[in-house]
N, C-alpha and C positions, 0 to 999 in steps of 0.2 A: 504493500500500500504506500500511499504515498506522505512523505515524511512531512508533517506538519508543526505547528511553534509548541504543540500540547506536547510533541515526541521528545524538544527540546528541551521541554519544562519536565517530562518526565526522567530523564536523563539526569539534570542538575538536584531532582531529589535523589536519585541514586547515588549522588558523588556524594551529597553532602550526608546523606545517612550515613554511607559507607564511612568516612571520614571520621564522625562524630563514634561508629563504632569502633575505628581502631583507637581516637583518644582514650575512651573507655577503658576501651582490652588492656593498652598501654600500663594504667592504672591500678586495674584489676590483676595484672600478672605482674607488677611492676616494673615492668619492662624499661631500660633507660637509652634503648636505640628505636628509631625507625626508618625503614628506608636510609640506612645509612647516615642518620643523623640524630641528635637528638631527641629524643623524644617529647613533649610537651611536660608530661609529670618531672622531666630529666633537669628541666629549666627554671619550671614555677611551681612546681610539688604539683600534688595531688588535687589539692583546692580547686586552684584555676585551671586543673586539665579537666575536672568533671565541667566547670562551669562553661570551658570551652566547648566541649561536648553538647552536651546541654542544648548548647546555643545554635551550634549549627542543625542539630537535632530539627529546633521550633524553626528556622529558617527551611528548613527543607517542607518540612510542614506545611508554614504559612504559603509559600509558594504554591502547592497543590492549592489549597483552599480557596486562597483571593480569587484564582482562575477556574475556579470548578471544576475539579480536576479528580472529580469524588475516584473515579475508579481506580487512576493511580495510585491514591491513596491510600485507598482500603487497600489494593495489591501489597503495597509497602507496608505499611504498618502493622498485616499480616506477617510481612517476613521479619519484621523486628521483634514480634511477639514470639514468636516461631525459634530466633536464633537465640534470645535471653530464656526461652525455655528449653534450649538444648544447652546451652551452657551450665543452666542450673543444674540439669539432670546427666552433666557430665562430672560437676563439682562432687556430685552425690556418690555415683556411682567410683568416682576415685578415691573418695574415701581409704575405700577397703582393697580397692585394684580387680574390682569386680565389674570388668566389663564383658558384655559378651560380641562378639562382633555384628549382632544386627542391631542391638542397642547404639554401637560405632556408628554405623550408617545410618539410624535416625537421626542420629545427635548431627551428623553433618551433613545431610539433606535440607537441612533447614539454613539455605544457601542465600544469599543477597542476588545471587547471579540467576538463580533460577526468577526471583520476582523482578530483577532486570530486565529480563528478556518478555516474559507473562506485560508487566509495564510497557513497556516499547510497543508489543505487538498492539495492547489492547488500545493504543494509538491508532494506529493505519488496519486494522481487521475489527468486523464486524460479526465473525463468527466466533464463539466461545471458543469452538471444537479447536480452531484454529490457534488461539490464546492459547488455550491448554497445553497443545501441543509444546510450544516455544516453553511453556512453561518447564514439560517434561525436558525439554532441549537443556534448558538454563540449569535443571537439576543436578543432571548428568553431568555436564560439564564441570559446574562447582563442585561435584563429589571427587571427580578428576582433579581437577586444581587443590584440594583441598588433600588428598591423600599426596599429590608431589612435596606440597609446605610439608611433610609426615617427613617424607624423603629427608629433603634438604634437614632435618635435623640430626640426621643420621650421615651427612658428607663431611667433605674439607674444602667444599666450595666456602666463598664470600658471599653471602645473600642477602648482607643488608641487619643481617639480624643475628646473636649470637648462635650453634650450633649446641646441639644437648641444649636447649632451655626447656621443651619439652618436659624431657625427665626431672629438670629441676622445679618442675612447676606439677611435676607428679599426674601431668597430663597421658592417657593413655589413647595412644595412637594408632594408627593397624599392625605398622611392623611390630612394636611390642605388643599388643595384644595376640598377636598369631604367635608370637614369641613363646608369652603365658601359658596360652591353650595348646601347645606342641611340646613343649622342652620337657626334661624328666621332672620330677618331684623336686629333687635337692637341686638342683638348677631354677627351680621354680622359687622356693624357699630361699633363695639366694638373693635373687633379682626381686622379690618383693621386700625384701630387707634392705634390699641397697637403695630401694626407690625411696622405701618411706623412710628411712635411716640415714641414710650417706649420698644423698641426692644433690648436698653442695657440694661433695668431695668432688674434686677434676678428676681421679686413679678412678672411682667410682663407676662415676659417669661413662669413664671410657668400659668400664669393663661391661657395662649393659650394655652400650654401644655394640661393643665386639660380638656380645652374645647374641643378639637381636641379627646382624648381621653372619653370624655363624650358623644361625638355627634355618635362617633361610629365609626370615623376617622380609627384608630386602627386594628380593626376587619377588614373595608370595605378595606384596603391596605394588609393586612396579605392574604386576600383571594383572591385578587388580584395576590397576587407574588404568589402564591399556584396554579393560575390557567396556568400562564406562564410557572412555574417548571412542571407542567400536560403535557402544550404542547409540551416542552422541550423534555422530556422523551419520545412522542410519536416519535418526529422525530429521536431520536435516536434510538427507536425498529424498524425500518425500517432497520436495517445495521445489520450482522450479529451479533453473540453473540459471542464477542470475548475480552480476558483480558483489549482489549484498551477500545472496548463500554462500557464493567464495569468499567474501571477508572473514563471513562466521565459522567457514572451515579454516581459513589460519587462523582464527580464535581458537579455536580447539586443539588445531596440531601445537602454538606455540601453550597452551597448557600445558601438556605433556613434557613438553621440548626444553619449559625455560630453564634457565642458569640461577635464576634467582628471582 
């Protein structure tokens, strides 16, 4: 369909949610890098990084609103309900290190990229069936993108962001989790003591790493996002073949593909 100022408008609420939730995260994990720089909490504490948040939060907001932009909005505000209730029910469940892996997949299906995409369409398309679809597109895709951030905590690339913070935030992610549910007993018993125990230690950290990595962690998550970005791509050759579907296809390969 054809790209309108609403697509636009829908667009700058997705930056600026997005935005406003990585200040949050920032805070919440106490993170003191982003993208390679400072973080916001890193600068002004915590105070002003929620308020900063906050802020762009109600601007992304009021933007939909003044313009009557009802459905954008409900799309979005869906997914920010959606992503604070996968985080909470991630908190919960790491407690004890009792993940299971479709409980993984709920917790990160609740994607900003899927109501992206469901947003954007329900701009230029008139049929739901149609919405939905990109919906499912946008799903897929953020579960891919989201298991590679798994990745990258586990290399010796430069991403922008420290590596092992993961474990140090007792976050459990697919490689470790396939880790858990594979390895022996006393291996098992090990890495759950080192997580909730020795999670600041750097020797620590490396040696989950190594195991995580030795157990086949690695491979079993790489072929995982492989099978998503498959899925991804099929829903998108349902639509015709046109310069936007090809954009969306380098969106998907460079998921997969990025360095950081």
């Amino acid at each position: 369909g054809e790209v309108k100022e609403s697509t636009y408008r829908a667009a700058s609420l997705v930056e600026l949610l997005h935005t406003a939730t990585l200040v949050h995260d920032d805070v919440v994990d106490d993170a003191m890098e982003r993208r390679g720089f400072f973080s916001i909490n890193a600068l002004w504490k915590n105070k002003i990084a929620v308020l900063v948040g906050d802020y762009l939060l109600s601007k992304g907001l009021l933007l939909s609103l003044n313009n009557d932009d009802f459905r954008v909005l409900q799309i979005l505000s869906e997914a920010v309900r959606m992503m604070s209730e996968g985080e909470l029910l991630q908190i919960e469940k790491s407690r004890n290190l009792n993940l299971e892996e479709s409980i993984y997949f709920e917790i990160i299906k609740a994607s900003l990229l899927a109501s992206a995409c469901a947003a954007g369409a329900s701009t230029t398309f008139s049929n739901d069936a149609e919405i939905e679809k990109m919906r499912l597109f946008g799903e897929k895709v953020g579960i891919a993108f989201q298991i590679k951030d798994d990745l990258f905590d586990y290399g010796n690339m430069d991403v922008g962001k420290p590596t092992g913070n993961d474990i140090k935030e007792k976050k459990l992610t697919l490689p470790l989790i396939y880790t858990l549910n594979n390895c022996d007993k006393s291996l098992r018993r090990k890495l759950i003591y080192s997580i909730k125990n020795e999670n600041t230690q750097k020797e620590k950290v490396q040696f989950i790493i190594d195991a995580v990595k030795d157990a086949g962690g690695i491979a079993y998550a790489s072929k995982k996002m492989e099978t998503y970005r498959d899925e991804a791509m099929e829903i998108l050759h349902q639509f015709e073949n046109t310069a936007i579907r090809q954009a969306l296809e380098e969106l998907v390969r460079y998921t997969t593909d990025r360095t950081y």
